[in-house]
C-alpha positions as CSV (number, residue, x, y, z in Angstrom):
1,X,10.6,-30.5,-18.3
2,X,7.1,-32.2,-17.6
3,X,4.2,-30.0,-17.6
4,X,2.6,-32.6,-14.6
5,X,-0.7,-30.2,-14.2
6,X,-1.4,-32.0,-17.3
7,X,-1.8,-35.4,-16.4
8,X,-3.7,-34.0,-12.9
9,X,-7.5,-34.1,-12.6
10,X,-9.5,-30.8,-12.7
11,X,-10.5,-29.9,-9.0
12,X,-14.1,-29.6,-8.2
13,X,-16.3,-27.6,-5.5
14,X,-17.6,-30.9,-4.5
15,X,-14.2,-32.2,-3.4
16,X,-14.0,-30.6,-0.2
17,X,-15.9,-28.4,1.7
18,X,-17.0,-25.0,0.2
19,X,-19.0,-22.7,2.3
20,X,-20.3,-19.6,0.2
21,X,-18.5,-16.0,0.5
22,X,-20.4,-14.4,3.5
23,X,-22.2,-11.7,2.8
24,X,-19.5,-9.4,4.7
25,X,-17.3,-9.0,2.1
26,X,-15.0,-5.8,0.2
27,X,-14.0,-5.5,-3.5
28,X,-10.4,-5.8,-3.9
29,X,-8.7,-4.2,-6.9
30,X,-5.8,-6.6,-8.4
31,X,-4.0,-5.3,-11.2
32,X,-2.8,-8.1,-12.5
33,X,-2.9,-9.9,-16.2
34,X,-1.6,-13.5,-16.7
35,X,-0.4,-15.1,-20.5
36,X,-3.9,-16.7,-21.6
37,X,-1.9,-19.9,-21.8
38,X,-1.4,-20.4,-17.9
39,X,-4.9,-20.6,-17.7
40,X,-5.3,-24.4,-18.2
41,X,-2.8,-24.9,-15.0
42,X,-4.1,-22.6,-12.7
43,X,-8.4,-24.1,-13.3
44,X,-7.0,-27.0,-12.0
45,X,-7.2,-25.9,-8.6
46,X,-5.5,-27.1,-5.5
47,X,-7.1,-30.5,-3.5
48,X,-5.5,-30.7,-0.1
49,X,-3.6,-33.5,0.4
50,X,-2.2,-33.7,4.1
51,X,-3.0,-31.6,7.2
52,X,-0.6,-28.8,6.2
53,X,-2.5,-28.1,3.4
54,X,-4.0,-25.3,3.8
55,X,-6.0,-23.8,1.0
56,X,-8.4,-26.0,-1.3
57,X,-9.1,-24.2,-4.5
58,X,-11.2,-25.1,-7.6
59,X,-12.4,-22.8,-10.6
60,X,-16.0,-22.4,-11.6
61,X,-17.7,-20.4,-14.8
62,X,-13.9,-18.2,-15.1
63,X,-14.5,-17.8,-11.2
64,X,-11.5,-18.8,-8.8
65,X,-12.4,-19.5,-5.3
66,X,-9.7,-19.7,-2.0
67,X,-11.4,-21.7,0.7
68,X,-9.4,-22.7,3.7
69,X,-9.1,-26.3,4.3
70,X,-9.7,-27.0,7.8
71,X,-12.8,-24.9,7.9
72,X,-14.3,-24.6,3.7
73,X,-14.7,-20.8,4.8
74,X,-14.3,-19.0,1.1
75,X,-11.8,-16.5,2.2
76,X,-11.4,-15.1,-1.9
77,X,-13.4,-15.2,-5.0
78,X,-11.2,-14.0,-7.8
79,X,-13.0,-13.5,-11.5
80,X,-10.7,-14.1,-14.7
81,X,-11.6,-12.6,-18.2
82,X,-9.8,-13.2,-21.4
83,X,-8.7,-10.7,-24.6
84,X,-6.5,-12.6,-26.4
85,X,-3.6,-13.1,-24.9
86,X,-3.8,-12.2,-21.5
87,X,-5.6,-13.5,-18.9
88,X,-6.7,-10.1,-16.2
89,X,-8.6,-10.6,-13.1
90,X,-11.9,-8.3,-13.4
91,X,-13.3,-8.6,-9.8
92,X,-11.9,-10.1,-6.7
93,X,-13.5,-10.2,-3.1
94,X,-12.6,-11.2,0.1
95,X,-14.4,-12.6,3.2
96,X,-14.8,-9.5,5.9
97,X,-16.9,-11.8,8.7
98,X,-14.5,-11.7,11.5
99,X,-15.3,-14.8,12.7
100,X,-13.9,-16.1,9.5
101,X,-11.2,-14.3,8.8
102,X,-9.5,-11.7,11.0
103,X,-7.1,-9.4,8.2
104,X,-9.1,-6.7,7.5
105,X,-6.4,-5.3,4.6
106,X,-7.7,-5.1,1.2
107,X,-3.9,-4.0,0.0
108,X,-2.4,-7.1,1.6
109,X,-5.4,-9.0,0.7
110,X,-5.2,-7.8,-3.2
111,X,-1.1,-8.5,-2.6
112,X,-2.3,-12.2,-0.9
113,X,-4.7,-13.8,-3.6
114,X,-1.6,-12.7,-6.3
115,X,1.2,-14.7,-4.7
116,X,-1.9,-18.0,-3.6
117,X,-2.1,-17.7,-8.1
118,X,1.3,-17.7,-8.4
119,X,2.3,-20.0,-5.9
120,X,-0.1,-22.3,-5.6
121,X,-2.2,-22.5,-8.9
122,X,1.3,-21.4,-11.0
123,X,3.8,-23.2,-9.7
124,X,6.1,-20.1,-9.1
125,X,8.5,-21.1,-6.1
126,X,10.4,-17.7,-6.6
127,X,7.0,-16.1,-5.4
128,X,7.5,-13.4,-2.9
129,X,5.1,-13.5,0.3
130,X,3.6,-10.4,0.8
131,X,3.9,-8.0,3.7
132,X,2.0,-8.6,6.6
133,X,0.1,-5.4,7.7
134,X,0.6,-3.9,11.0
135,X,-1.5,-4.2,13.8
């Protein structure tokens, strides 16, 4: 099979718009280590495409960012470090500004920015969505 995230373009923060993390925002903690090889795929980032797209994200300095597309509000920051051969995330936030963005979960939200990597950045189709928290 054809690796295609090779022959795509990096995305860029300058692509789309890319309003900053507010300064409401909570640590999340994601446990989480990828193969050090996935890397080059999921920098690329995601560039919207049609209306239903809803997520534009583009990697900066080892930082991922999750903005939503209709609005460029950064809804997660997610920090990568490398040791050898994995990949871990060592800091992630998410936007708290209720005007923003209304889940105020940081387990769904640390459960979230895992299955937009794997889904979205990775590929994975067998990704399962995660639990939406009560109300």
């Amino acid at each position: 099979m054809v690796d295609l995230s090779r022959h795509r373009q990096k995305t860029t923060k300058d692509q789309w718009r890319s309003n900053p993390m507010p300064d409401e925002f909570n640590k999340l903690v994601v446990d989480k280590t990828y193969h050090t090889g996935q890397w080059d795929r999921m920098r690329l980032g995601i560039k919207p495409e049609e209306m239903e797209d809803k997520w534009f994200i583009y990697e900066e300095n080892y930082w991922i960012y999750f903005h939503r597309s209709w609005t460029g509000n950064c809804i997660y920051k997610v920090k990568f470090e490398m040791n050898d051969e994995t990949l871990s995330i060592s800091d992630a936030y998410a936007n708290r500004n209720v005007e923003q963005y209304t889940i105020n979960n940081n387990e769904y939200d640390s459960d979230f920015v895992v299955w937009l990597i794997d889904r979205f950045l990775l590929n994975k189709k067998d990704s399962s969505f995660p639990k939406q928290p009560s109300e």
